[in-house]
N, C-alpha and C positions, 0 to 999 in steps of 0.2 A: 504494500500500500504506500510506503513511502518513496519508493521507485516511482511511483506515479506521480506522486505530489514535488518531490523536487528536481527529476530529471523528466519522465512525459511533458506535465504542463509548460515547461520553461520553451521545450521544442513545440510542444503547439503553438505557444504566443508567438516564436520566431516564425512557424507558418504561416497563422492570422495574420502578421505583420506583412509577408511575403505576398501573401494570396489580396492581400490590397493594394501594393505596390502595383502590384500584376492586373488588377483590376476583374482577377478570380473568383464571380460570384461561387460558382459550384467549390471551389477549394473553400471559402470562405464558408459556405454554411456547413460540410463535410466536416473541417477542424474544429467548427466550434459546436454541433452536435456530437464528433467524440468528445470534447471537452466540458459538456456539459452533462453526457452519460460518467465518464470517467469519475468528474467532482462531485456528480451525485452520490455515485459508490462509496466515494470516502466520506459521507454526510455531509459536505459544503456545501449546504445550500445557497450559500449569497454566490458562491461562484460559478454553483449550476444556475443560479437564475441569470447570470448574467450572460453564461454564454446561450443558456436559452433564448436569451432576448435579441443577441445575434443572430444563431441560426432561424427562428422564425423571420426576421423581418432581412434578411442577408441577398435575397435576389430581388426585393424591392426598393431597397434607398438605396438615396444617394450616397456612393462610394465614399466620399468625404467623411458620409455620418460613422460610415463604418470603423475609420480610424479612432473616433470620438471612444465608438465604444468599445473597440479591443483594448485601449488606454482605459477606460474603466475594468475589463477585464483583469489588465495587468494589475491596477492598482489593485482590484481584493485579492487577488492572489497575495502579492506581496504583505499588505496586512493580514490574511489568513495565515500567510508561513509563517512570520512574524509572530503573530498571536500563537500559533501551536508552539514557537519554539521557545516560548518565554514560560508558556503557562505547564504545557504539554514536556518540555524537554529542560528546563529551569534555565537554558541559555539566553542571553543577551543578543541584541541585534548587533552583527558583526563578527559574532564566538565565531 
């Protein structure tokens, strides 16, 4: 499970990010429908709704919006790892 949360999701956001560059509707709801099955498995939900909220609306907005919200994606990640590893693992941001 932790395989997934600090090595999987790090490389989906590098694809989300990739797949907007590219202006890759289908990669774009593709990555973030695994990343929103993926984050649900490990009970994160604010990160599965987030990329839920991607993948549904990912072949209808504007590509620009897209970016808006893989940068929301990114950020709860990073505050979720953050939170597990202070709370979850007694480390400091940075350990």
């Amino acid at each position: 499970m932790l395989e997934i949360l600090f090595e999987d999701i790090p490389q989906y956001l590098a694809g989300l990010y990739e797949a907007a560059r590219k202006s890759d509707r289908k990669a774009l709801h593709y990555i973030s429908h695994v990343m929103k099955s993926s984050s649900g498995t490990l009970g994160l939900t604010a990160l599965s709704d987030q990329c839920k909220a991607l993948s549904d609306v990912s072949s209808q907005m504007p590509l620009v919006e897209a970016r808006y919200r893989i940068d929301a994606i990114e950020d709860t990640y990073g505050r979720t790892v953050a939170f597990l590893l202070r709370n979850c693992f007694g480390q400091k941001e940075g350990e």
